[in-house]
ZAMI-835314 format. One record per atom (N, C-alpha, C): residue number from 1; residue in one letter; y, z, x. Coordinates in nm, 2 decimals. Atoms other than C-alpha are relative to their C-alpha. Example, Ala and Ser with C-alpha at 12.3 -4.5 7.8 and 13.67 -1.06 7.14 Angstrom:
BEGIN
  nr rest      Y      Z      X
   1    a  -0.12   0.00   0.09
   1    a  -0.45   0.78   1.23
   1    a   0.12   0.00   0.09
   2    s  -0.11   0.00  -0.09
   2    s  -0.11   0.71   1.37
   2    s   0.11   0.08  -0.08
This chain:
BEGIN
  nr rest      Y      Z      X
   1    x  -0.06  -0.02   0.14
   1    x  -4.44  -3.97  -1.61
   1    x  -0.09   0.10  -0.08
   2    x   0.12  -0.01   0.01
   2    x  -4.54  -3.75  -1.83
   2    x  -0.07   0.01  -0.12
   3    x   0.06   0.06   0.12
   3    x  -4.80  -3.78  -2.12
   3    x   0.03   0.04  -0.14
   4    x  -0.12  -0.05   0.12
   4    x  -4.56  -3.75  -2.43
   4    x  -0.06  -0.07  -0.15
   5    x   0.02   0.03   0.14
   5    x  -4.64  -3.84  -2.79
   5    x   0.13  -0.07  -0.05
   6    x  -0.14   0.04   0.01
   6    x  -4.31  -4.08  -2.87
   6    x  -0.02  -0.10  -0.13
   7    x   0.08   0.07   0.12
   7    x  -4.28  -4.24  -3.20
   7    x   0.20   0.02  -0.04
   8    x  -0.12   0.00   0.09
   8    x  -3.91  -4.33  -3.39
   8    x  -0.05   0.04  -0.17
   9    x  -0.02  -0.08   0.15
   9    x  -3.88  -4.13  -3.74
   9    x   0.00  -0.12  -0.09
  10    x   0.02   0.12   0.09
  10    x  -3.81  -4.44  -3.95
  10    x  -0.14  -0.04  -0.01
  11    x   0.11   0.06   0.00
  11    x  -4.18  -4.53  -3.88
  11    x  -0.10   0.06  -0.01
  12    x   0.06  -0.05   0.03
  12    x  -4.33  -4.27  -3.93
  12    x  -0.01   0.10   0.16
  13    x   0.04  -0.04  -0.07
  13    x  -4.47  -3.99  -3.69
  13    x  -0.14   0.02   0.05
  14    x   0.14   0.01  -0.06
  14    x  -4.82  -4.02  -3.64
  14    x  -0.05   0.11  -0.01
  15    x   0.11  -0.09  -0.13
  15    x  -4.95  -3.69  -3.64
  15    x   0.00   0.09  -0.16
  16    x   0.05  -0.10   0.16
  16    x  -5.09  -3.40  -3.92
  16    x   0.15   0.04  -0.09
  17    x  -0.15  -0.08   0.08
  17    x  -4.73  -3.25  -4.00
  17    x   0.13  -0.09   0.12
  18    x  -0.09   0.06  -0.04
  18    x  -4.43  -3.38  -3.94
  18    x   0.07   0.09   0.10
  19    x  -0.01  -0.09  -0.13
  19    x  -4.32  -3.18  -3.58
  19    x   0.20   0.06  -0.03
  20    x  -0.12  -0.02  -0.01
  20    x  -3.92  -3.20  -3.70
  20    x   0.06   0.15   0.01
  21    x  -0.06  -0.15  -0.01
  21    x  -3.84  -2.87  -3.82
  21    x  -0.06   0.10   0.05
  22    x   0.08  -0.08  -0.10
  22    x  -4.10  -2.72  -3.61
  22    x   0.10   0.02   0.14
  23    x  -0.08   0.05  -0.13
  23    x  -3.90  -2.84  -3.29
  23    x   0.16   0.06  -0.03
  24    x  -0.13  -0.07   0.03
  24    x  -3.56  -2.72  -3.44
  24    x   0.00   0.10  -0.09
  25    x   0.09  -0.18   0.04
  25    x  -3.68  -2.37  -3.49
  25    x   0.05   0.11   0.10
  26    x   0.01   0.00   0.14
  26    x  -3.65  -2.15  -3.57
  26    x   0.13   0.01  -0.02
  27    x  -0.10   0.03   0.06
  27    x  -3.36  -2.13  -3.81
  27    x   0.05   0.12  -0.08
  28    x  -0.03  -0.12   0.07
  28    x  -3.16  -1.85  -3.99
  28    x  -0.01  -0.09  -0.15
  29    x   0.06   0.05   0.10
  29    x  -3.23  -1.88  -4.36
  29    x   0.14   0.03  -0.09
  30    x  -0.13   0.03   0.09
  30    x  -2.96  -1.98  -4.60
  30    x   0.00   0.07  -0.13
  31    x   0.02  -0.01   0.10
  31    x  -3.01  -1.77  -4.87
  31    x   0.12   0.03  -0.07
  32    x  -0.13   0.02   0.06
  32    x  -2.74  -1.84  -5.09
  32    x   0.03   0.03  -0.16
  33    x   0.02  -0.05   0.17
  33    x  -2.63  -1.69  -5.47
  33    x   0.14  -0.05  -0.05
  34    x  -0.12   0.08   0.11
  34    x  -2.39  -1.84  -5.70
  34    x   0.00   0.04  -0.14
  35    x  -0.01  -0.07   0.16
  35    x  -2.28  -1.80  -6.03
  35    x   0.06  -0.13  -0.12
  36    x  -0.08   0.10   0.05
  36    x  -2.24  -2.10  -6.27
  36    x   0.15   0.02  -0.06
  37    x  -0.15   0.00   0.09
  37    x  -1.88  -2.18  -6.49
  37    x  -0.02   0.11  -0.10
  38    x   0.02  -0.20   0.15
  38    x  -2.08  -1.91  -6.78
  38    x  -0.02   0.06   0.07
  39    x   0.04  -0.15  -0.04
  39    x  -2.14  -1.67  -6.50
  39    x  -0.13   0.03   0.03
  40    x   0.14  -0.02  -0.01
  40    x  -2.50  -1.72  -6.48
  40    x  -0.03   0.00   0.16
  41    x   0.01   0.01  -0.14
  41    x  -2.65  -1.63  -6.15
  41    x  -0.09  -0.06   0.04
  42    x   0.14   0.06  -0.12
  42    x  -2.89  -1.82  -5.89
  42    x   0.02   0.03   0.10
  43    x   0.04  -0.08  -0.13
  43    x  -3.04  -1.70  -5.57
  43    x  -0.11  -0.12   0.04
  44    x   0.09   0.11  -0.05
  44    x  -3.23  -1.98  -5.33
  44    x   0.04  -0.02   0.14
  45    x   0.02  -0.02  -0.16
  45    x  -3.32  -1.98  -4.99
  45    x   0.05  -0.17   0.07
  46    x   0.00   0.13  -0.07
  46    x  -3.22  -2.32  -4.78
  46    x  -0.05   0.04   0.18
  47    x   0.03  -0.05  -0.13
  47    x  -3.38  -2.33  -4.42
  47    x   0.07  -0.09   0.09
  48    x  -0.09   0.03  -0.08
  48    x  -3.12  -2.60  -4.31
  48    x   0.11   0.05   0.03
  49    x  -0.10  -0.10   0.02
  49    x  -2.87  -2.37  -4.25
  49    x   0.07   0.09   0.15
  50    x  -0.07  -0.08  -0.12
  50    x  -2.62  -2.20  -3.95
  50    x   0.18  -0.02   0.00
  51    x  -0.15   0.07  -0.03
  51    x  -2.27  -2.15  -3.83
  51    x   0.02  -0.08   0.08
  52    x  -0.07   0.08  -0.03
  52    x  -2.03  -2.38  -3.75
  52    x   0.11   0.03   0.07
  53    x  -0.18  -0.01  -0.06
  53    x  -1.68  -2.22  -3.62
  53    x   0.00   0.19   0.01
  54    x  -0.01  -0.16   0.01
  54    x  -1.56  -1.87  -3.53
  54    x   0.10   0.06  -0.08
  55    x  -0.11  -0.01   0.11
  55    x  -1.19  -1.88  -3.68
  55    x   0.03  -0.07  -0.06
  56    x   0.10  -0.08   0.11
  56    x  -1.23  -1.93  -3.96
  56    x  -0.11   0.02  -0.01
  57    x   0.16   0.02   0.00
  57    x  -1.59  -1.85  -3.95
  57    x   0.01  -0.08  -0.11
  58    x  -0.01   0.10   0.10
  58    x  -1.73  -2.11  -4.15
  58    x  -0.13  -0.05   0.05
  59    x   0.12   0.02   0.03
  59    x  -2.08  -2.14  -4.24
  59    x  -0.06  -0.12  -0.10
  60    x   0.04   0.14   0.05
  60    x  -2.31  -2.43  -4.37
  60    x  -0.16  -0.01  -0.03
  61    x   0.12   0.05   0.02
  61    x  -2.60  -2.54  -4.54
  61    x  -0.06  -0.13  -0.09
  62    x   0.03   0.08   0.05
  62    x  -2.80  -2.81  -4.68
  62    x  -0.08  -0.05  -0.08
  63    x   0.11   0.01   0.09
  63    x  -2.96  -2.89  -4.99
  63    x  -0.03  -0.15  -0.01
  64    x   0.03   0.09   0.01
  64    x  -3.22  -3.16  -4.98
  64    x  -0.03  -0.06  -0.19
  65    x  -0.02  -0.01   0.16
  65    x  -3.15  -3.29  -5.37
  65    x   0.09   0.08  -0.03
  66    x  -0.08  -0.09   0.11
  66    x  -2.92  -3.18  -5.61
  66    x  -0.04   0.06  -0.08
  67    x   0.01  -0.14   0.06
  67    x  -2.97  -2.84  -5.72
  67    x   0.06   0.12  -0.06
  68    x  -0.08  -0.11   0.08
  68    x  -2.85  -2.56  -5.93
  68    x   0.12   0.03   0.12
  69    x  -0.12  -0.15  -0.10
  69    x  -2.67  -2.39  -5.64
  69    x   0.12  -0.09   0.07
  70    x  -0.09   0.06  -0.03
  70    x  -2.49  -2.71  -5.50
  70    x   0.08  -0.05  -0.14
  71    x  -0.11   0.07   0.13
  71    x  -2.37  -2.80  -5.90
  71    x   0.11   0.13   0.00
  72    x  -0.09  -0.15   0.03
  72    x  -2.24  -2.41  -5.92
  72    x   0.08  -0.02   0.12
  73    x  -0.07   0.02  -0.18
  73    x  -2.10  -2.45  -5.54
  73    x   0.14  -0.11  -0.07
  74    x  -0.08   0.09   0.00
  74    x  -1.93  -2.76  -5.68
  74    x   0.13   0.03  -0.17
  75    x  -0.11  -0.02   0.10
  75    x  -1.76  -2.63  -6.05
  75    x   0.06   0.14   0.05
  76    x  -0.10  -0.15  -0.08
  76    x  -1.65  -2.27  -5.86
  76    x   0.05   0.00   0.11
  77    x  -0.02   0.02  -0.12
  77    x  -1.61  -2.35  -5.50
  77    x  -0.05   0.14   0.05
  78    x   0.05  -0.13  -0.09
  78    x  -1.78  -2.00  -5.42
  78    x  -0.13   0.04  -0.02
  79    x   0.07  -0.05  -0.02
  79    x  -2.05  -1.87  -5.31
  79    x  -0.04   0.08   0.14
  80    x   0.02  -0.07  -0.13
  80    x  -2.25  -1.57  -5.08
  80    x  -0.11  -0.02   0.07
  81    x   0.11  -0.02  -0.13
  81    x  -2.50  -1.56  -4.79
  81    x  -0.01   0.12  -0.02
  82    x   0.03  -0.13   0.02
  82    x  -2.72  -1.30  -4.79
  82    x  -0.11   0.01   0.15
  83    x   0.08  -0.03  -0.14
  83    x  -2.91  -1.19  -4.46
  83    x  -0.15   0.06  -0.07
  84    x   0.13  -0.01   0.04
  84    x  -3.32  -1.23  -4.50
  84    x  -0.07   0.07   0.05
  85    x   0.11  -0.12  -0.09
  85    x  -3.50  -0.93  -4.34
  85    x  -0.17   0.04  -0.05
  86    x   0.14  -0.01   0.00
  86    x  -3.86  -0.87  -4.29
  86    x  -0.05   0.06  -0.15
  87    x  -0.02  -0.05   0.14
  87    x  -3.86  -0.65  -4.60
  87    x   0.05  -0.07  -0.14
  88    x  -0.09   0.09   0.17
  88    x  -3.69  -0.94  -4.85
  88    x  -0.08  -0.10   0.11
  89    x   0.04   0.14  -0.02
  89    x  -3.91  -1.21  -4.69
  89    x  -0.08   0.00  -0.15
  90    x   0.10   0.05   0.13
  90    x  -4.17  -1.23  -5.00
  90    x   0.12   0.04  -0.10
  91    x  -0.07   0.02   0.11
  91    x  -3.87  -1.17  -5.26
  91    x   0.09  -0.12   0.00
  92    x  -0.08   0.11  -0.02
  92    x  -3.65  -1.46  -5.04
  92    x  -0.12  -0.12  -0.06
  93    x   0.14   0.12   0.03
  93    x  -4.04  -1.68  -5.08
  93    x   0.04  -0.01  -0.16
  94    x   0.04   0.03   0.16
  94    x  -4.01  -1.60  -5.51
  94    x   0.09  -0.09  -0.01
  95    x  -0.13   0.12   0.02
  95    x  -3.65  -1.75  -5.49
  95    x  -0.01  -0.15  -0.01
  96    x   0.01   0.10  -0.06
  96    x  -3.76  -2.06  -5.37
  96    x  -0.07  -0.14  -0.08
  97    x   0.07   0.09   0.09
  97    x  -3.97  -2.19  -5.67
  97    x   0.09  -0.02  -0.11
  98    x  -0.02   0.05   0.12
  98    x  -3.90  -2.40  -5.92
  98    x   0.04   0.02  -0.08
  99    x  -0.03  -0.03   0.12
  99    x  -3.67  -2.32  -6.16
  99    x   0.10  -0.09  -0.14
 100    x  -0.04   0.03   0.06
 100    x  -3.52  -2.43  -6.48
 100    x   0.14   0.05  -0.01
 101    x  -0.08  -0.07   0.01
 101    x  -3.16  -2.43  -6.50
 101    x   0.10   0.13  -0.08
 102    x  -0.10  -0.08   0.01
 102    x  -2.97  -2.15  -6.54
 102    x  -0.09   0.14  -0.04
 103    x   0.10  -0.11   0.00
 103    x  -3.28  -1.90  -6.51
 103    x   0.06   0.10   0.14
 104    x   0.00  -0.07  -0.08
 104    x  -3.22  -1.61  -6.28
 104    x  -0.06   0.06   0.08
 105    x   0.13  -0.02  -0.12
 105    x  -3.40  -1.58  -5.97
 105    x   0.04   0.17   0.06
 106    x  -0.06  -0.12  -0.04
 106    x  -3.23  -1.23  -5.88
 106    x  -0.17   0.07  -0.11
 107    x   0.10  -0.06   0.09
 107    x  -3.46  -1.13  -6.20
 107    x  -0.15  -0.04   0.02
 108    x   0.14   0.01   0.01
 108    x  -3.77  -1.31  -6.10
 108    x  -0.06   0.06   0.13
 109    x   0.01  -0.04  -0.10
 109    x  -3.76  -1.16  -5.78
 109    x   0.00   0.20   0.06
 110    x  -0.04  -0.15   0.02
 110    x  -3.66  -0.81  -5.86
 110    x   0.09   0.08   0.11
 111    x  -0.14  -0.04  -0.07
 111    x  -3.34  -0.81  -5.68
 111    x   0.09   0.03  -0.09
 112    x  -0.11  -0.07   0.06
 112    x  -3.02  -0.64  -5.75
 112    x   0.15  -0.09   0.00
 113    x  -0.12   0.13  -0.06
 113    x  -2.69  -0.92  -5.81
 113    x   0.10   0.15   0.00
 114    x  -0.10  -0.07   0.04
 114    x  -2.42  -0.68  -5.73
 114    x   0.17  -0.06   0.06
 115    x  -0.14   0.11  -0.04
 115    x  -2.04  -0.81  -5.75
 115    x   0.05   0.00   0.14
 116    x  -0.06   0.02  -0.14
 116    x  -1.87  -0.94  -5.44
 116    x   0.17   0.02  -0.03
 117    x  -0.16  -0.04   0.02
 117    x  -1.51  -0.84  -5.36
 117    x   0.10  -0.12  -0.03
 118    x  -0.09   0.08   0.02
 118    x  -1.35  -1.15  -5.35
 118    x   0.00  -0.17  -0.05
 119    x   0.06   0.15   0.09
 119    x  -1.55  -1.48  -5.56
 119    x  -0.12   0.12  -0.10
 120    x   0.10  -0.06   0.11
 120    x  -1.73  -1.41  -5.84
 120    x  -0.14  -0.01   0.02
 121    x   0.15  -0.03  -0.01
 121    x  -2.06  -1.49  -5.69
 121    x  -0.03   0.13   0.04
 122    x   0.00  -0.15  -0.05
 122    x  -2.27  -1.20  -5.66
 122    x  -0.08   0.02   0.11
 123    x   0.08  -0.02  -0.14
 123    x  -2.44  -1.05  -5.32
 123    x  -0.13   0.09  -0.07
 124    x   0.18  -0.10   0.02
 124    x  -2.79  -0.88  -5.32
 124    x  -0.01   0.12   0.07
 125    x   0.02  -0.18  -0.09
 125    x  -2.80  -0.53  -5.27
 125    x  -0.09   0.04   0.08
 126    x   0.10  -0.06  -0.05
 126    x  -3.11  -0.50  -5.13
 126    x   0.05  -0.11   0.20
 127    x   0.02   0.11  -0.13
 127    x  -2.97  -0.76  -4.80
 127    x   0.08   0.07   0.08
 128    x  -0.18  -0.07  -0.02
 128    x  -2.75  -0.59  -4.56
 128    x   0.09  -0.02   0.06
 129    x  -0.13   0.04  -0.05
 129    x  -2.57  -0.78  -4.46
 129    x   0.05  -0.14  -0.13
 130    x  -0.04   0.13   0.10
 130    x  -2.34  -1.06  -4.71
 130    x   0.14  -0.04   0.04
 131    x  -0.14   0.07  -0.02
 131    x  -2.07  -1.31  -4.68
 131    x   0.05  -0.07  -0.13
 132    x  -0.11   0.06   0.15
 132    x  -1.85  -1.39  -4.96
 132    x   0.06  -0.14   0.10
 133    x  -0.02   0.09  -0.10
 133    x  -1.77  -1.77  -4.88
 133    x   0.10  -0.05  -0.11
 134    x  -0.03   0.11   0.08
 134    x  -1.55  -2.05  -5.03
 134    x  -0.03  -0.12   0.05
 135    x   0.00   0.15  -0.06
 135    x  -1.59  -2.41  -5.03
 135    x   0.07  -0.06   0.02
 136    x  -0.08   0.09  -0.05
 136    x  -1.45  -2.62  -4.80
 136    x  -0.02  -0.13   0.01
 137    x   0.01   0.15   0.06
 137    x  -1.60  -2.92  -4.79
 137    x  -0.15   0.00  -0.05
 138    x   0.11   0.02   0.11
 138    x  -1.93  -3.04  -5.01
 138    x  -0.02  -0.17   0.06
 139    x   0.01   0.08  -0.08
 139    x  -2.04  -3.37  -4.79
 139    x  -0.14  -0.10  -0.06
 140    x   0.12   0.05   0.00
 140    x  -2.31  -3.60  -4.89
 140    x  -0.03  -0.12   0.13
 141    x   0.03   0.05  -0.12
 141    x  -2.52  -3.73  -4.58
 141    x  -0.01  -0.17   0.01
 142    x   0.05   0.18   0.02
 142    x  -2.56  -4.13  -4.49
 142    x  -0.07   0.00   0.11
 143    x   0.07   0.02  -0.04
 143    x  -2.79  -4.26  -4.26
 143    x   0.09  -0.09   0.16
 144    x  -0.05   0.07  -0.07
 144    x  -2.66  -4.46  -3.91
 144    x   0.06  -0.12  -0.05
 145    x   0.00   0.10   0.04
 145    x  -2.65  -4.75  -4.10
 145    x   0.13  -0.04  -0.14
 146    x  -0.10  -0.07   0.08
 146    x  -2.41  -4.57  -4.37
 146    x  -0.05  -0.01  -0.16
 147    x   0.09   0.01   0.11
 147    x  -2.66  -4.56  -4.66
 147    x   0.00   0.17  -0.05
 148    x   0.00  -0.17   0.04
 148    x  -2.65  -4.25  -4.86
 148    x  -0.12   0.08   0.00
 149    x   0.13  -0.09   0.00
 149    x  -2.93  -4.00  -4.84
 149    x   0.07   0.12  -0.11
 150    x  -0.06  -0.11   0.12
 150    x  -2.97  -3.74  -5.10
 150    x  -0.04   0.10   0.02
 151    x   0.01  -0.16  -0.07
 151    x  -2.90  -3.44  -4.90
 151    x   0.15   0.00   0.00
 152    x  -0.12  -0.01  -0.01
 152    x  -2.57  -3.30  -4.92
 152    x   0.02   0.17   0.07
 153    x  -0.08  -0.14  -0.08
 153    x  -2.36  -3.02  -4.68
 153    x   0.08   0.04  -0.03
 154    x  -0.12  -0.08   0.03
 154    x  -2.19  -2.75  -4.81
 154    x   0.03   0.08   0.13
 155    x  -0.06  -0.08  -0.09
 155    x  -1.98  -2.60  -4.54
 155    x   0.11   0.14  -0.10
 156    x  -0.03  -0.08   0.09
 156    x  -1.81  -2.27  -4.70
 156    x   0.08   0.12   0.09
 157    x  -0.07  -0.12  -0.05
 157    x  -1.53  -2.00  -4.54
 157    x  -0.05   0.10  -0.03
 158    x   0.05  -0.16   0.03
 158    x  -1.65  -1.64  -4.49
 158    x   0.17   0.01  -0.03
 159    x  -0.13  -0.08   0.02
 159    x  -1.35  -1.49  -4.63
 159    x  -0.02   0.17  -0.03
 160    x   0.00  -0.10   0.00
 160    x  -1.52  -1.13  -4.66
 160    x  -0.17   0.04   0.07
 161    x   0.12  -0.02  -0.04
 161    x  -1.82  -0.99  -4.49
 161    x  -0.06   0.17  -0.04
 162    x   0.05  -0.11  -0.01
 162    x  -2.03  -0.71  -4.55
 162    x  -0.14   0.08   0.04
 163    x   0.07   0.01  -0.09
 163    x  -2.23  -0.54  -4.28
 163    x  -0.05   0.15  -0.06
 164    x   0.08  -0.16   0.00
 164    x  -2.48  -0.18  -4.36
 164    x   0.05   0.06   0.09
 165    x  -0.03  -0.09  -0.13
 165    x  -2.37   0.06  -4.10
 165    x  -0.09   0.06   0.10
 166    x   0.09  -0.03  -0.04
 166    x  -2.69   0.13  -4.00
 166    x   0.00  -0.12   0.16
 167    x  -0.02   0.19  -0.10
 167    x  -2.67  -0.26  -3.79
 167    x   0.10   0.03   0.11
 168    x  -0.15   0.04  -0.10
 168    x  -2.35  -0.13  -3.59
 168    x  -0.01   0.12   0.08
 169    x   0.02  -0.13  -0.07
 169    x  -2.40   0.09  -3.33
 169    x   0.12  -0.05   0.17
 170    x  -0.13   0.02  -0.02
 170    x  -2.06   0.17  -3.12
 170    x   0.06  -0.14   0.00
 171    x  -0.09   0.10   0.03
 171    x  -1.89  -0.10  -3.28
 171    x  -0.05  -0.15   0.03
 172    x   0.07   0.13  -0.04
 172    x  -2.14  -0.34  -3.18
 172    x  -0.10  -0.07  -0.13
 173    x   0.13   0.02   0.11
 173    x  -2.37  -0.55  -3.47
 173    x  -0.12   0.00   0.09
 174    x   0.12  -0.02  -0.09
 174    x  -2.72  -0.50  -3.33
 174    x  -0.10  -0.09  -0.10
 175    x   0.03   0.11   0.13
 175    x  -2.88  -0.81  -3.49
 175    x  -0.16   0.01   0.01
 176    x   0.18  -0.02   0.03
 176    x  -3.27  -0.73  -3.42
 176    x  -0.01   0.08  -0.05
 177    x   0.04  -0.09   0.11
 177    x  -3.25  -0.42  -3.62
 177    x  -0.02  -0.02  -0.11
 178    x   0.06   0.05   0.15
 178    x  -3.27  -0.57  -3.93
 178    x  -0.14  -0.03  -0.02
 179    x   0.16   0.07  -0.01
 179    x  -3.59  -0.77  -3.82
 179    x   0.07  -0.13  -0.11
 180    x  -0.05   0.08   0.11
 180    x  -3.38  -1.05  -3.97
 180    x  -0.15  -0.19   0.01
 181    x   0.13   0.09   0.01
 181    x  -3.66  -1.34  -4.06
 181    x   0.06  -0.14   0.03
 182    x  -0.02   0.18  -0.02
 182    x  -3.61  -1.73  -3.97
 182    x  -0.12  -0.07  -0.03
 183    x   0.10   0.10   0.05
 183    x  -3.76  -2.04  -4.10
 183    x  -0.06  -0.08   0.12
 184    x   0.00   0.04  -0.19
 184    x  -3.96  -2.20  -3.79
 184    x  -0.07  -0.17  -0.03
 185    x   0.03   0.14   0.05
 185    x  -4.10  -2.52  -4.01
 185    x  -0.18   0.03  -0.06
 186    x   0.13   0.01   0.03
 186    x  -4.42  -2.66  -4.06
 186    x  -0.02   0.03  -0.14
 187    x   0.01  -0.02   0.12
 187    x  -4.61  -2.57  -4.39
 187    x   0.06   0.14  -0.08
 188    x  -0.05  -0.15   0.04
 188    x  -4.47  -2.20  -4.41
 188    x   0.02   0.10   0.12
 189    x   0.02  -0.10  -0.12
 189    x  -4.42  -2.09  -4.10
 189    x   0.13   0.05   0.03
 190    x  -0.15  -0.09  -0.01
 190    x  -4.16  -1.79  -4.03
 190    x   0.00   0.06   0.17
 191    x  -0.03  -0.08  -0.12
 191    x  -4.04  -1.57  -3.74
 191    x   0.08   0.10   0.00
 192    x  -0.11  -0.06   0.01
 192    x  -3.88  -1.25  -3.71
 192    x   0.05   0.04   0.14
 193    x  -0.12  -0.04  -0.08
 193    x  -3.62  -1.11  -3.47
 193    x  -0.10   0.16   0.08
 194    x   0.03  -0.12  -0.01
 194    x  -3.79  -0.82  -3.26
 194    x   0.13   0.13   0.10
 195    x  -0.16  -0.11  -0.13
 195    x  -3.49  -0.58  -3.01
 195    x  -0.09  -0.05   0.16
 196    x   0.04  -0.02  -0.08
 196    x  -3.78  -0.61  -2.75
 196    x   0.01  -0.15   0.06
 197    x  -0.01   0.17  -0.02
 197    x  -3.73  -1.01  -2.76
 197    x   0.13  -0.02   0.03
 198    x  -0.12   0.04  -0.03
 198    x  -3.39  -0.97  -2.67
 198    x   0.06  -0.04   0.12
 199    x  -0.06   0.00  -0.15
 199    x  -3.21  -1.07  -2.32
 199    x   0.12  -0.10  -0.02
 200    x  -0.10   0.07  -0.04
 200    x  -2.91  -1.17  -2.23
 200    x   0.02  -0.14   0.16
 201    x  -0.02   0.14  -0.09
 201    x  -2.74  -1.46  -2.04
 201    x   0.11  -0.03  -0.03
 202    x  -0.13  -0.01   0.04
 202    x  -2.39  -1.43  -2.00
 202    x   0.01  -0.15   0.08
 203    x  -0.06   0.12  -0.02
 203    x  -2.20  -1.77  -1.94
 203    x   0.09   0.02   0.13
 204    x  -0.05  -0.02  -0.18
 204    x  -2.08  -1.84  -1.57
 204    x   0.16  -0.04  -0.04
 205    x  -0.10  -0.01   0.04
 205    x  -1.77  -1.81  -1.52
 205    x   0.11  -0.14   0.06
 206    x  -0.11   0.11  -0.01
 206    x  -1.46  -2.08  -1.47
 206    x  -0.03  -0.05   0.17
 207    x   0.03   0.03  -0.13
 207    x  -1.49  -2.23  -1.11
 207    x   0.17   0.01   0.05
């Protein structure tokens, strides 16, 4: 057998840092912008975050607490994803603090909100890639036991996407070009995407 560290979550883990989000790593980073019922905007990174479906695409994330972006999520039903590249990692980090509602993190960050074609939230010009989303469902988590936790999942329809041209080379997205950054856990620990880290592994075929 062999020499494993084994411990149930309820009881704690025994060890310096909690290994969870280390182990389910790394993660693409939710950074998500909204616009309250006055129009006000917010911008805030979530690192529980990925898709879920192809047709409809239909993307998801999860705020631990109730926060600006899931109240705005919940009086508009829209909001966009913005893709976090090595270049917007330290402006996605300013997003991430503490704010008072209905302050603008676009401005404390020195990003650009510029309108999205089809919800009123706005996309970030500086990202290059954005998904205009709506809400489809808004979920709050419970435990095995069916006890509520106060984490809730917004799942959200891409209904428009918008990709730089630079990313698409013959008609293909080329997703290490950005140097797109992921959350990998721990106290601050990131990762980026390099082209040279790439390989394939096509899926075998029907028997």
């Amino acid at each position: 057998m062999p020499d494993t560290h084994s411990y149930e979550p309820a009881n704690g883990h025994g060890l310096a840092h909690d290994p969870f989000n280390s182990i389910v790593g790394p993660r693409p980073i939710g950074w998500i912008a909204t616009a309250d019922a006055q129009g006000r905007h917010n911008l805030a990174p979530y690192s529980f975050f990925n898709a879920f479906n192809y047709i409809p695409p239909i993307i998801g994330f999860a705020s631990v607490g109730w926060k600006d972006t899931v109240t705005n999520i919940q009086e508009t039903g829209e909001f966009t994803w913005n893709l976090t590249t090595q270049t917007l990692a330290e402006a996605m980090n300013i997003t991430s603090a503490p704010a008072i509602r209905g302050q603008n993190e676009f401005l404390l960050a020195n990003l650009t909100a510029i309108p999205s074609t089809l919800v009123k939230a706005p996309r970030v010009l500086e990202s290059p890639v954005n998904f205009e989303c709506r809400l489809t469902q808004l979920i709050q988590l419970t435990t095995q036991s069916g006890a509520t936790v106060p984490t809730w999942l917004i799942l959200g329809e891409v209904v428009m996407v918008h990709i730089d041209r630079a990313l698409l080379k013959d008609g293909i997205y080329q997703s290490a070009t950005s140097h797109p950054v992921l959350r990998w856990g721990g106290r601050g620990d990131y990762a980026r995407i390099e082209p040279e880290n790439i390989f394939e592994l096509l899926r075998p075929a029907k028997a």
